[in-house]
N, C-alpha and C positions, 0 to 999 in steps of 0.2 A: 504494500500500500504506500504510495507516496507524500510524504511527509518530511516536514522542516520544524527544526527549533530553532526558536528566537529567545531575547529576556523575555517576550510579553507571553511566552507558550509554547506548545506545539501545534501544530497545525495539519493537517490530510486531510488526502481525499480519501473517501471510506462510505461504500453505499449508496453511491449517488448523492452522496453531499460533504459541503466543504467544511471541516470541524473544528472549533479552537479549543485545546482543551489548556486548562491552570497547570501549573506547575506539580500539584500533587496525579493529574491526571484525569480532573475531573473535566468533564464537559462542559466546557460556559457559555458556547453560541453556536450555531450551526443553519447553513442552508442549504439548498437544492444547489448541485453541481455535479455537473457528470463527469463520467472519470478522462484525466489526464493526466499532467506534468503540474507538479508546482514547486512553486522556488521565490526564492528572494531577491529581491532585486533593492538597498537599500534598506529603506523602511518600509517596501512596500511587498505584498504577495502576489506572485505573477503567477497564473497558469493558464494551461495550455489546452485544448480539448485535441480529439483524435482529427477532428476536422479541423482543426486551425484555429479558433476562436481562441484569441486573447483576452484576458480577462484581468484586472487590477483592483486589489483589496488593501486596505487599511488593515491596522492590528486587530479594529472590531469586527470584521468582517465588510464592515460596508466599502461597498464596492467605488471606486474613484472612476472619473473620467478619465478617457487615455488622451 
């Protein structure tokens, strides 16, 4: 499953959505996202879908303009 740590978390893709989980491992936000690549770029979450859709997230998950 593809995932990254940051200080603010860890983060995956897992199930068709994109997941932040705390530092103990717990779950704190989560949305619809199918599966790809994701990675950091900065401060920010970048990933990737199998079709190409580029996608840019904050620590909170919401989503930025590219």
């Amino acid at each position: 499953m593809p995932s990254v740590v940051t200080p603010a978390g860890t983060y995956r893709l897992s199930g068709g959505r994109l997941e932040r989980l705390d530092q103990t491992g717990r779950l704190v936000s989560s949305l619809p996202h199918p599966a790809g690549l994701l990675g950091v770029v900065g401060q920010e979450l970048v990933t990737v879908t199998p079709g190409g859709t580029l996608r840019v997230f904050g620590s909170d998950l919401t989503e930025l303009a590219r």
